[in-house]
N, C-alpha and C positions, 0 to 999 in steps of 0.2 A: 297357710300358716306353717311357717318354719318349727321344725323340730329337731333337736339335737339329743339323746337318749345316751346318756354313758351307765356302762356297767362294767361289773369285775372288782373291783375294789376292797379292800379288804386289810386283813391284820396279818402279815408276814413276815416270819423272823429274817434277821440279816444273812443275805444270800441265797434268799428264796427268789420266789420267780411268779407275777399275775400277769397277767392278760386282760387289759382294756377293750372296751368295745365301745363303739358312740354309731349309733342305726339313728340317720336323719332321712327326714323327710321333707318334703315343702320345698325340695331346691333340685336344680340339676346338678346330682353326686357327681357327674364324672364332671363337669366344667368346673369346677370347686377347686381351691387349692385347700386343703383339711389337714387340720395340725392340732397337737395336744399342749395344754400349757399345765403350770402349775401354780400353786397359793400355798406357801411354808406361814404358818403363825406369824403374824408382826414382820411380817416379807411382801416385798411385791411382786405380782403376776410373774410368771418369767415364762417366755418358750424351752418348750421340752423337745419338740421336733415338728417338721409340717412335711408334705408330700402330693407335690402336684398331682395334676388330672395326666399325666403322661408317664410318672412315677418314680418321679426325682424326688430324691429326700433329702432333707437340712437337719443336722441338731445340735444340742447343744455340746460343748466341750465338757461338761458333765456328767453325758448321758454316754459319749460315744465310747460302741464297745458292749457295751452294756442294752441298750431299749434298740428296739426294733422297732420303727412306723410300717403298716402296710395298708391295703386300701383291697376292696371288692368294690368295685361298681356293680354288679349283678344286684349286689344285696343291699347296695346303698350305705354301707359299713367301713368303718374306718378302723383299726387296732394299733395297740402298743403293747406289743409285749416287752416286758420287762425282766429282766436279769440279773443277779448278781445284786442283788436290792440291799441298800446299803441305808442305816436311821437316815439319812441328811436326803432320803428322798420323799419323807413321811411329808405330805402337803396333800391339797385338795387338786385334783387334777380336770382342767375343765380339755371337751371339746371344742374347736371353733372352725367354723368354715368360712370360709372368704372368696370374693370374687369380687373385685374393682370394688365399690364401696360397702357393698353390700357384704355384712359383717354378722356371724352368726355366734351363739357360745350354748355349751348347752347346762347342765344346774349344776355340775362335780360331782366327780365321786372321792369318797375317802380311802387314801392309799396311806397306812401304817404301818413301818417297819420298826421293830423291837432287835434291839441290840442281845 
């Protein structure tokens, strides 16, 4: 059984800084491409950044500069740290792992930034 576990999430004034975690289990973490998305109110899904099993990162033109993706294979762990946290990043932030079809998400955590 796939597991996908996010935490860190929380209430953060503008130009604070949290740190995500998503600790999966159920799958081979290091063959995994693992990326974090988000869900803004009355918005859809969007990518926030992903990071191969070799440790190439992608993100978004929103984010860069700002959120950091990194990965532990050891621990089976995935993070985002976040920086410079501006209102328009307050959404529900989910994990998701991927490899060919096989598509994973895990249940979000709530990220609030207060202006």
């Amino acid at each position: 059984q796939v597991q996908l576990v996010e935490s860190g999430g929380g209430l953060v004034q503008a130009g604070g800084s949290l740190r995500l975690s998503c600790a999966a289990s159920g799958i081979i973490f290091n063959t995994n491409i693992m990326g974090w998305y988000r869900q803004a109110p009355g918005k859809q899904r969007e990518l926030v950044a992903t990071i191969t099993s070799g440790g190439s990162t992608n993100y978004a033109d929103s984010v860069k500069g700002r959120f950091t993706i990194s990965r532990d294979n050891a621990k089976n762990t995935v993070y985002l740290q976040m920086n410079s946290l501006k209102p328009e990043d307050t959404a529900v932030y989910y994990c998701n792992s991927r490899k060919s079809f096989d598509i994973y998400w895990g249940q979000g955590t709530q990220v609030t930034v207060s202006s």
